[in-house]
PADRENGU-416427 format. One record per residue (C-alpha): residue in three letters; y, z, x. Coordinates in steps of 0.02 Angstrom, whole numbers, plus 50000, padded with zeros to 5 digits. Layout:
<atoms>
ALAYZX/...
</atoms>
This chain:
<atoms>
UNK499815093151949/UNK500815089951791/UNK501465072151851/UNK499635067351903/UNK499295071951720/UNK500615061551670/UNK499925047151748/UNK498305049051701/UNK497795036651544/UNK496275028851489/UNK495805010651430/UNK494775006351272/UNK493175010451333/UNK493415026651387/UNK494645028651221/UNK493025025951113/UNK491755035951232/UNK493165050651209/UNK493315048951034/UNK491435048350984/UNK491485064151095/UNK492805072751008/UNK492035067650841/UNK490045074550892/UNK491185092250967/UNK492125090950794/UNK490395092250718/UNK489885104250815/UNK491185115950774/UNK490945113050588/UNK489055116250624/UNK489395134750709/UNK490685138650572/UNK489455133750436/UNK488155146150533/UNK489365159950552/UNK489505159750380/UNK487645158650339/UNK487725175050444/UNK489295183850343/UNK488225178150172/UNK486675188250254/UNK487605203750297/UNK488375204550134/UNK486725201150022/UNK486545217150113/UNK487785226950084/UNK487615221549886/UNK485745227349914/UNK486475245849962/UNK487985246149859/UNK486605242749709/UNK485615256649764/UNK486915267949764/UNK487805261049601/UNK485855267249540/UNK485885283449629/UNK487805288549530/UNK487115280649372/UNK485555295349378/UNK486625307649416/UNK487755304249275/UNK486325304949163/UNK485755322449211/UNK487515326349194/UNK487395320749035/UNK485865330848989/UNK486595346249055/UNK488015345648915/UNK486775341548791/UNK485435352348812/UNK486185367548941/UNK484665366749065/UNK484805370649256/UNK483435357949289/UNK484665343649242/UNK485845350649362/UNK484635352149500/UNK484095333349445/UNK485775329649466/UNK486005337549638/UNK484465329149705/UNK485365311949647/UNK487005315249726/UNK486075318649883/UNK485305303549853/UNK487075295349853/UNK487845303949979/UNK486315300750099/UNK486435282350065/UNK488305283750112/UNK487865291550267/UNK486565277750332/UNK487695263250297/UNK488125256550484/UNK489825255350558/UNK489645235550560/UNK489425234650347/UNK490845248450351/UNK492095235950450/UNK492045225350311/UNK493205221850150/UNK492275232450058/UNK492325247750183/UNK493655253350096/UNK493145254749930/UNK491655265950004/UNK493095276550084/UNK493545280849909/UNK491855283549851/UNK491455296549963/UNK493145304649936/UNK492915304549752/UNK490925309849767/UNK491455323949888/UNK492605330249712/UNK491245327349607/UNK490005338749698/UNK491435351949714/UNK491485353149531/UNK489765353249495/UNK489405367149600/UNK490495376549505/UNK489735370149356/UNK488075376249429/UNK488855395049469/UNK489655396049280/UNK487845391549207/UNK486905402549322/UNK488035416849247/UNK488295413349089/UNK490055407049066/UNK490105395848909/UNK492175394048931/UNK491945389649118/UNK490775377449071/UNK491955370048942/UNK493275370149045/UNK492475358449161/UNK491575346549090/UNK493085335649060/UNK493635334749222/UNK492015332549274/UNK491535318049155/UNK493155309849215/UNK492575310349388/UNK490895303449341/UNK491545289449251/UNK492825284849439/UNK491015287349530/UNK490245273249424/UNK491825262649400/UNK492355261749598/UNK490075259549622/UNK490255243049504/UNK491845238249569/UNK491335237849755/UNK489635228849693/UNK490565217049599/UNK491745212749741/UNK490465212449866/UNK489575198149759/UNK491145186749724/UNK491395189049922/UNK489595181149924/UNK490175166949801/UNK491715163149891/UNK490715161450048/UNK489465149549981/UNK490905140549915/UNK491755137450064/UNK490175134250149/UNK489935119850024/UNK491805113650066/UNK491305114950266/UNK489715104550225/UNK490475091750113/UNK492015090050251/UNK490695088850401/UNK490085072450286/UNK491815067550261/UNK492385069250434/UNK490805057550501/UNK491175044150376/UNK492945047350443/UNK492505045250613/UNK491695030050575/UNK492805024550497/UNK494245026850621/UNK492915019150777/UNK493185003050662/UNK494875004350625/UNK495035006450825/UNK493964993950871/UNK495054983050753/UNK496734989750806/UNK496254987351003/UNK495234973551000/UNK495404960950840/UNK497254965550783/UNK497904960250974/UNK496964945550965/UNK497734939450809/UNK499344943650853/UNK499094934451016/UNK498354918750901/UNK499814917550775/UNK501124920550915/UNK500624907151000/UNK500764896750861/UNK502724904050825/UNK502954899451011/UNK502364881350972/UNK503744879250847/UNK505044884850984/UNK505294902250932/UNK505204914451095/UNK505404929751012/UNK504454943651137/UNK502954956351048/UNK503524973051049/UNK502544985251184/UNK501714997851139/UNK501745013551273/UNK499575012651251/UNK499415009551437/UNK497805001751416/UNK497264982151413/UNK498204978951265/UNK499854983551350/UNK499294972251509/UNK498834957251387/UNK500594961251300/UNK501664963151446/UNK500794945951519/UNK501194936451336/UNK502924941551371/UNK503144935651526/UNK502314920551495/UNK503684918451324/UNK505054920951448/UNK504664910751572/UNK504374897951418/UNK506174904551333/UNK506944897451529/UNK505974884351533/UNK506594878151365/UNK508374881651396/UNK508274871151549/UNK507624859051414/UNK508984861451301/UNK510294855951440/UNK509214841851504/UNK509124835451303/UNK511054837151294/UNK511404828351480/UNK509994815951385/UNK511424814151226/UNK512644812751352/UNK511944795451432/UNK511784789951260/UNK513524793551220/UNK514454787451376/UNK514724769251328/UNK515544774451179/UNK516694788851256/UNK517074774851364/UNK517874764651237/UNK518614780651174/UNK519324785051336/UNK519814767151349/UNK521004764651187/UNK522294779051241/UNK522544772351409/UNK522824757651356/UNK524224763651248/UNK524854774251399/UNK524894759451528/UNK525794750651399/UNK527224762951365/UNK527494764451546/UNK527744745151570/UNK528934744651429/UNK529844759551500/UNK529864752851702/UNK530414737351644/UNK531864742251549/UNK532084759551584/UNK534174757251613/UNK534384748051451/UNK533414759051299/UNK534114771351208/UNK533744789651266/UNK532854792151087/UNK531844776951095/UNK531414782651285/UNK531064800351208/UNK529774792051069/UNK528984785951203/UNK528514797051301/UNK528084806551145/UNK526924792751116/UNK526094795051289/UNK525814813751258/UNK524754813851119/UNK523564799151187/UNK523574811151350/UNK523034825151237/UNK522004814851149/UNK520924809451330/UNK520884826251370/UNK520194831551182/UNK518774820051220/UNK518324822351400/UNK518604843451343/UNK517214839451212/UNK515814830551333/UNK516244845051474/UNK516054859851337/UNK514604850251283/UNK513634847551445/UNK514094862951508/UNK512514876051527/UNK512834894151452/UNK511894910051424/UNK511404913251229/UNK512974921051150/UNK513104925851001/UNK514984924750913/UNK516044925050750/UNK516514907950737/UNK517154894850613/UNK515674884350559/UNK516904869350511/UNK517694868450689/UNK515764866250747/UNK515244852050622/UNK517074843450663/UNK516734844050852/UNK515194835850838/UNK515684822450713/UNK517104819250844/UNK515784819450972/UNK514584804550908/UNK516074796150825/UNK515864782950937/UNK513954779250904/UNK514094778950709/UNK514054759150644/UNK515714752950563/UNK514764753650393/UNK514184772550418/UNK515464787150328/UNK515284805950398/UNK515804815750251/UNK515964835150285/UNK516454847850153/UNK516204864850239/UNK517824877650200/UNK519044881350295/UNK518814902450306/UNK516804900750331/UNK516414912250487/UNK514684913850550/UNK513994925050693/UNK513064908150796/UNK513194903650973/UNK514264887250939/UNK513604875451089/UNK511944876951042/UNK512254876050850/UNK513344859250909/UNK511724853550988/UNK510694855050825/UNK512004843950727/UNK512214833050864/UNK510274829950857/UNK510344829150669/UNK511854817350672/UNK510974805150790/UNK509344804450682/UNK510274800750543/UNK511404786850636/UNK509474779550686/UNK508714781850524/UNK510324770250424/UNK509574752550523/UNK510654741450427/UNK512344750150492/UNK512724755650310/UNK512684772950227/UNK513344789150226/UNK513024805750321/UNK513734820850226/UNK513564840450285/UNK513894853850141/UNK514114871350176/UNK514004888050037/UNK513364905650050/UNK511974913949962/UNK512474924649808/UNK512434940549907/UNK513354932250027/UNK512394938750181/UNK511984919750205/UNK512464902250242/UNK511494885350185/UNK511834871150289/UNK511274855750225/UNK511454835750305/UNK510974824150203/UNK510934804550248/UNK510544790550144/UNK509374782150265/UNK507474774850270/UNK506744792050239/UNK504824799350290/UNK503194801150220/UNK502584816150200/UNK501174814350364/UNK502884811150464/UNK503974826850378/UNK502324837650416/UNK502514834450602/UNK504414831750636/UNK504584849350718/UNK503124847050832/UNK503554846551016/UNK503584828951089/UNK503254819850916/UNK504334804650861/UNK504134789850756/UNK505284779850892/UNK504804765050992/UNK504184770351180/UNK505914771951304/UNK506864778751150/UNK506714795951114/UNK505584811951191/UNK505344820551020/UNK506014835051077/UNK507674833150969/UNK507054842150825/UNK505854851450894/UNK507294860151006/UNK508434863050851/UNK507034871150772/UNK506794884850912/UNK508864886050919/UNK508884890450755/UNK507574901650746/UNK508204909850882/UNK509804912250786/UNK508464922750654/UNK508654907450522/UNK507484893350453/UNK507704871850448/UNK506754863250335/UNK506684846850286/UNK506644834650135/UNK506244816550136/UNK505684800650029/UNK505384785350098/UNK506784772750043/UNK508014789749975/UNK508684796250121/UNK508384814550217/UNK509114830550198/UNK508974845250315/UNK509374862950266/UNK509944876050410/UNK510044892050324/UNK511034905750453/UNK511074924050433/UNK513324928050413/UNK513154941750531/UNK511844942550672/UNK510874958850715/UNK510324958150881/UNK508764966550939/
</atoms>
């Protein structure tokens, strides 16, 4: 039973049906607690209406009492007899159900104390009936001191009784003003539902699909509603990933893309040290019993470095073309921009200059193949955009004044863009290039690698003054 109940959820509609239910019930509750109270406010006008009557009743009796002392008559006592009676009767017909309330026992103490006050004046009444003038003085101050209790505990209980009646209506106000509250409240909150269910997912959905546009596959966080937001949510996310492995088999296809472009020259870099090596072997086969051991040993020398230096390129393209999984690492932003100047080295003009001045000890949390892409793609753009083979491509590299960040910035001294070209130059599949010679998915994929890296690229440009691009990089990457 408990498991079926914790499988059981309901969807929007039935989430407003239940709530405008639970909001007419809360109502109704406030309704029945306003009426009980209306009820308690009766039963205590009431008691006030008795407790008055017998506040009245003590008030007589004190004033035959009263007369008595003034003017020694046994009809003022009898008066005053027929009074208490009067009081005590009234005692008597008050109902168990008044009695149960807060003022029950304050009447407790009136009959106790009324009970004395008869005591003594019956005894009053016997030293009067014979006579005794120091009987009679001897009691009339205890006597007046119970008279006066009588009427203070009488005006105390009615004065209770009616602040009780106050406090009531008070509250009763409070119930009514909260009943008004609480349906503006429920109003409100049907909108605020309606607009968290409804409107709020569908601008999320909107605006996400817009970050997705500009290559950033972030996924929405889920929310455990288990209704058709958390379908349409779970679906965006799936769609995103399939997108985020879609576009990774994008990335690789744009680098094995660089890597045509970059063969010829890797060719004639590949081409230079083994030339050098065929040479030192001729020299060596040739005349191998006549040279020194030391010029044999220089060499040979000679024809291990141009071996490492093959290897050093071929080492590049392979790290380079090689497909990984998104990892994120400490790692030494210069040996990233290096690599990659190394990499295109053989596409840049004889009149083009790479200039980088990034230190030494600067370490930031990046996974380094796909930050090589995004300069590789920079690097080539810039190459393109210099037309007459002259210029100069420069990268810069300094951290924010907290130092929780790195700017990045490549700047070329090239054609430049107008600003209707910089507005577009992220887009997916836009490029200013002829047809055959780009996709215009170089920047567009930098974009997404960066954001993905939980930084920003932006671009300046002027026609005729060049480009710059600014990567700015968080040092140290919190993962999600």
């Amino acid at each position: 039973m408990v498991g079926s109940w914790k499988n059981f959820h309901l969807n929007i509609r039935q989430k407003v049906i239940v709530g405008m239910a639970l909001g007419l019930v809360a109502l109704g509750i406030i309704g029945a607690i306003s009426y009980r109270s209306l009820l308690e406010i009766e039963t205590k006008v009431k008691f006030v209406e008795v407790a008055d009557d017998l506040l009245n009743a003590i008030l007589e009796l004190r004033r035959f009492e009263k007369n008595f002392f003034i003017y020694k008559t046994l009809e003022a006592i009898e008066e005053n007899e027929r009074y208490s009676e009067e009081a005590l009767s009234i005692l008597t017909r008050i109902s168990p159900k008044l009695r149960s309330l807060e003022g029950g026992k304050k009447l407790q103490r009136i009959e106790s104390s009324l009970e004395d006050y008869r005591k003594l004046m019956a005894d009053l009444k016997r030293a009067a009936s014979a006579q005794k003038p120091e009987e009679i003085q001897r009691l009339e101050q205890p006597l007046r001191e119970k008279g006066k209790e009588l009427v203070d505990l009488a005006q105390d209980l009615v004065y209770f009784e009616r602040l009780r009646i106050l406090g009531i209506l008070k509250a009763l106000k409070a119930q009514l003003a909260g009943s008004l509250a609480l349906a503006l409240l429920a109003g409100v909150l049907f909108v605020a539902l309606v607009a968290r269910k409804i409107v709020r997912p569908l601008k999320v959905i909107e605006k996400n699909m817009l970050r997705i546009a500009k290559g950033n596959f972030a996924p929405l966080p889920v929310m455990d509603t288990r209704d058709e937001t958390q379908q349409v949510v779970e679906a965006f996310n799936r769609m995103v990933t399939e997108l985020e492995r879609r576009q990774d088999q994008l990335v690789q296809a744009k680098k094995l893309s660089s890597l045509g472009v970059l063969t010829s020259g890797v060719a004639h870099q590949l081409n230079n040290p083994l030339n050098n090596i065929s040479t030192s072997c001729q020299i060596l086969l040739e005349d191998l019993e006549r040279l020194e051991a030391d010029f044999v040993r220089r060499v040979l020398t000679n024809v291990e470095q141009e071996v490492a230096r093959a290897r050093d390129i071929v080492k590049g393209l392979l790290e380079f073309s090689r497909a990984k999984e998104f990892s994120i690492l400490p790692t030494r932003l210069k040996e990233v921009v290096d690599k990659t100047a190394r990499l295109v080295s053989s596409q840049v003009p004889p009149g083009v200059r790479i200039e980088t001045r990034v230190p030494e000890d600067m370490v930031v949390d990046m996974d380094p193949q796909r930050i090589q892409q995004v300069f590789l793609n920079l690097f080539m753009n810039a190459i393109q955009a210099m037309r007459d083979g002259q210029g100069e491509i420069s990268v810069t590299a300094d951290y924010d004044d907290a130092g929780e960040q790195v700017y990045i910035r490549v700047r070329d001294t090239g054609c430049g863009m107008s600003e209707e070209v910089v507005s577009k130059i992220f887009d997916p599949f836009f490029t200013t290039k002829e047809v055959g010679e780009g996709t215009g998915l170089g920047l567009s994929i930098a974009y997404g690698i960066v954001e993905k890296h939980r930084g920003r690229i932006e671009v300046e440009s002027r026609q005729g003054e060049g480009t710059t691009f600014t990567i700015t990089l968080p040092v140290k990457h919190a993962e999600e």
